[in-house]
C-alpha positions as CSV (number, residue, x, y, z in Angstrom):
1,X,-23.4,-36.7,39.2
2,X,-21.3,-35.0,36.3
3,X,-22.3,-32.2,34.3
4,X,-24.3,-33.5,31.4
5,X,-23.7,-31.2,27.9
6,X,-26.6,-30.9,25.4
7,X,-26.1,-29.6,21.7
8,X,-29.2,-28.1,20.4
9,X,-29.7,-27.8,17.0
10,X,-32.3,-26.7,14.1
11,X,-33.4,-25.6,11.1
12,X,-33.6,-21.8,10.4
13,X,-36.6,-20.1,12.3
14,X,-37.4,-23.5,14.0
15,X,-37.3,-21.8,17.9
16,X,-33.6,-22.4,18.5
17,X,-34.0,-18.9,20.3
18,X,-37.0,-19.3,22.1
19,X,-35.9,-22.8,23.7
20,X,-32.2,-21.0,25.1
21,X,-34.9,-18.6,26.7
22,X,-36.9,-21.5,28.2
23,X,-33.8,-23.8,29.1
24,X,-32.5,-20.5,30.8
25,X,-35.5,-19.8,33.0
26,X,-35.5,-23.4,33.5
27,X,-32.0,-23.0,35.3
28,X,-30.0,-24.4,32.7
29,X,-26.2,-22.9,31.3
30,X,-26.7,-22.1,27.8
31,X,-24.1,-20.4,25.6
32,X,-25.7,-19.6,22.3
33,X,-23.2,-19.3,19.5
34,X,-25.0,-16.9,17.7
35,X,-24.4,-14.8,20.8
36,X,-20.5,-15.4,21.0
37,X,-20.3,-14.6,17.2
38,X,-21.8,-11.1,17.5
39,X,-19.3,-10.2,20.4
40,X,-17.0,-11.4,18.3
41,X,-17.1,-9.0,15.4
42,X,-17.8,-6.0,17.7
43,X,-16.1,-2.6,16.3
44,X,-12.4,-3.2,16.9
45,X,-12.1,-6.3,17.4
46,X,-9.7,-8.8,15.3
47,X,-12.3,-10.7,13.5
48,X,-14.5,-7.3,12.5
49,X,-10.8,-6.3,10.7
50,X,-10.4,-9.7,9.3
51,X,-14.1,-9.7,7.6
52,X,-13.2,-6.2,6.0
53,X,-10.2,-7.0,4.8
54,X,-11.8,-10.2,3.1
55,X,-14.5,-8.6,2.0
56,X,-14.3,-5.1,1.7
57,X,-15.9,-2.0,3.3
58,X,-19.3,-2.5,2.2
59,X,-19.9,-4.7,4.9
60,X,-19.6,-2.2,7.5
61,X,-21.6,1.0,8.6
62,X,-20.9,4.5,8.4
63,X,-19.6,4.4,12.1
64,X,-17.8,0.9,11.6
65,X,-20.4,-1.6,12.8
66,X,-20.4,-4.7,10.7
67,X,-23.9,-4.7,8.4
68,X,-25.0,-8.7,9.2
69,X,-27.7,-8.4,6.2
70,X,-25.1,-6.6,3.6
71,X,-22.5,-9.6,5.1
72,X,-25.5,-12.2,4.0
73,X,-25.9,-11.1,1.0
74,X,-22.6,-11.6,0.2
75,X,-22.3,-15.1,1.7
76,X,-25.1,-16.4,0.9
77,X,-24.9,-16.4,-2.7
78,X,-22.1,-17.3,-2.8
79,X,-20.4,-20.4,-1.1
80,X,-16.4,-19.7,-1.6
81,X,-17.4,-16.6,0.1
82,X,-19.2,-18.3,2.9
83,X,-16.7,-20.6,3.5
84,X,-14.3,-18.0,3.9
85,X,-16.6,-16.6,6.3
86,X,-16.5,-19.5,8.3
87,X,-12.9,-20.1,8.3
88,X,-12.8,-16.9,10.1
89,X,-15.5,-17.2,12.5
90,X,-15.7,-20.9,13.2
91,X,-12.4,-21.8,14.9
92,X,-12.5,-19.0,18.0
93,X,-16.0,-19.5,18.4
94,X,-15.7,-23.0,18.8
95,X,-13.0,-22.4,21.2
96,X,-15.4,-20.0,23.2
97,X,-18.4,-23.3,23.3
98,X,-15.2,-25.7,24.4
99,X,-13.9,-23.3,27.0
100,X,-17.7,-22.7,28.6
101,X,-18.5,-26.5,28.4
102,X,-15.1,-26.8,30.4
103,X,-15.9,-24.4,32.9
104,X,-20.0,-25.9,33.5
105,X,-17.8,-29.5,34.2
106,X,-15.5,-27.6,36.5
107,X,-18.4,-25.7,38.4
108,X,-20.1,-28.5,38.9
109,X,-23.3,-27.4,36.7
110,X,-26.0,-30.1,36.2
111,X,-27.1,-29.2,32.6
112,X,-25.1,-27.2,30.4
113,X,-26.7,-26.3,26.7
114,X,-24.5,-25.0,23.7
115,X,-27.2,-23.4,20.5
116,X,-25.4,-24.8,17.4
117,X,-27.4,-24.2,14.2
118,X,-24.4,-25.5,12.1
119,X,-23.8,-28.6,15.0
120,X,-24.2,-32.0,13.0
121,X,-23.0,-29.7,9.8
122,X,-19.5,-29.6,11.5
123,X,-19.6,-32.7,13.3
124,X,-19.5,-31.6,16.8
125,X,-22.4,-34.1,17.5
126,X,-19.9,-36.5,19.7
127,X,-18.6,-33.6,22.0
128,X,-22.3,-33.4,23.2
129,X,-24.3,-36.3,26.0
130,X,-27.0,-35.3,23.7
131,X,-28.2,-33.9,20.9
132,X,-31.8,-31.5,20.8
133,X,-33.0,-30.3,17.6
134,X,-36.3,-28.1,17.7
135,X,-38.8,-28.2,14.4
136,X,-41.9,-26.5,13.4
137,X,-44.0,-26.8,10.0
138,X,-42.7,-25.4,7.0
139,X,-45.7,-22.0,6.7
140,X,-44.6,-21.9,10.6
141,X,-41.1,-21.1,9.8
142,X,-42.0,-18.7,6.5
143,X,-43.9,-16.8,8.9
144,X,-41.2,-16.4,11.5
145,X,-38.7,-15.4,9.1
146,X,-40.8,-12.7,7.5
147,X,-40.6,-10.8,10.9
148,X,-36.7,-10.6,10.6
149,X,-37.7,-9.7,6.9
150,X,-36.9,-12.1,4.9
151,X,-38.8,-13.0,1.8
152,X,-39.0,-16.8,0.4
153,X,-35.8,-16.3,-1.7
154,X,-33.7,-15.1,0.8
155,X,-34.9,-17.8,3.2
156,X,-33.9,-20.5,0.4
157,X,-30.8,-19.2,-0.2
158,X,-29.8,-19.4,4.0
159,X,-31.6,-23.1,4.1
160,X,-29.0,-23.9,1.4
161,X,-26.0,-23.4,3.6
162,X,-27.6,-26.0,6.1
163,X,-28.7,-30.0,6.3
164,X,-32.1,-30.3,5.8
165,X,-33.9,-29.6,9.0
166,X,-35.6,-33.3,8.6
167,X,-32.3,-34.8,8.4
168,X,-31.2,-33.1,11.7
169,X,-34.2,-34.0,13.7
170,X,-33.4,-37.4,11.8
171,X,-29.8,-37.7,13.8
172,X,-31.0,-36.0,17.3
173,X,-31.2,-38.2,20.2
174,X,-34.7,-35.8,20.5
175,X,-36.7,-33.9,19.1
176,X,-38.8,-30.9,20.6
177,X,-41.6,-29.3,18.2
178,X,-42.1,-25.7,18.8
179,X,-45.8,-25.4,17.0
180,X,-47.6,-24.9,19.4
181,X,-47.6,-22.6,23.2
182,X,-44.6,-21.7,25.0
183,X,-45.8,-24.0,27.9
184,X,-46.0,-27.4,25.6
185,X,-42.4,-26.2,23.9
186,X,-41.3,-25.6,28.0
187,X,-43.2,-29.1,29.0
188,X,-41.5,-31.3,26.7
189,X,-37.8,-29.7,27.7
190,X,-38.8,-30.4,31.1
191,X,-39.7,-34.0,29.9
192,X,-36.1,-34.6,28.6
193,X,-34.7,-33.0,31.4
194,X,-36.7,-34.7,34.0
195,X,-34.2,-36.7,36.7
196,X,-31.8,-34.2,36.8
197,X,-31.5,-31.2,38.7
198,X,-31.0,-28.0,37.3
199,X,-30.9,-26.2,40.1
């Protein structure tokens, strides 16, 4: 039996996090491209210089470390600006998910996951066997968000960049809601993945 290749997807603050966790304990490969595009703007590195060059100093700390909200401020309010961003980002991080869904096919690995929020966005949707997207109730997600800080506005002005999270729950092959306990949000993952080994 190949390697099957799930895409999961979501809505900002809708438990994209949480369900790499789960799929992880679970046995599953995940490669979260959130993940791959911190190490990718690490102090030194080409895409750090790139981002400072584009748009300017301010985005960086007094030792050189790239300031993600400063960044987001930027970006967000602007979408020339965030499409620059992505021009930058998008391509090598995109190689990094190609190369690792190569590598689980190789190695024989029974379920591979790749954490997209920006998947049906940038039509990757056919490079998957399927497609996840995770949801949660609108005061659900207000509520996660205010832990990284972020106030209604703020969250509006992300949520613009993306689909509508109904519309991407719409297009998924299925959809796991991440209201409730860690053991239902576990349980139905284990329900999708049921019949295939993991181990």
């Amino acid at each position: 039996m190949g390697t099957t290749v799930i895409g999961l997807t979501g809505g900002i603050g809708m438990g994209k996090s949480t369900a790499a966790s789960i799929l992880r304990e679970i046995g599953v490969g995940v490669l979260d491209t959130d993940d791959v595009a911190r190490e990718l703007v690490e102090p030194g590195s080409e895409a750090l210089a790139r981002l400072a060059a584009s748009f300017g100093p301010g985005i960086l700390d007094s030792v050189g470390v790239l300031n993600r909200r400063a960044l987001g401020d930027l970006v967000f309010r602007d979408p020339t600006k965030r499409a620059e961003l992505e021009s930058i980002l998008h391509p090598p991080i995109q190689r990094r998910w190609s190369d690792q869904v190569a590598a689980w096919r190789v190695d024989g690995v029974p379920v591979g996951c790749v954490v997209i929020p920006l998947l049906f966005e940038k039509e990757y949707a056919r490079a998957f066997d399927a497609v996840v997207a995770v949801g949660c109730s609108r005061p659900t997600r207000r509520e996660r968000v205010r832990e990284r800080g972020w106030d209604d506005a703020e969250l509006g002005r992300r949520e613009a960049a993306q689909w509508e999270p109904e519309r991407k729950m719409a297009l998924a092959d299925h959809v796991v809601w991440t209201e409730g306990s860690v053991g239902v949000h576990r349980r139905q993952w284990e329900r999708i993945l049921s019949g295939r080994s993991t181990t």
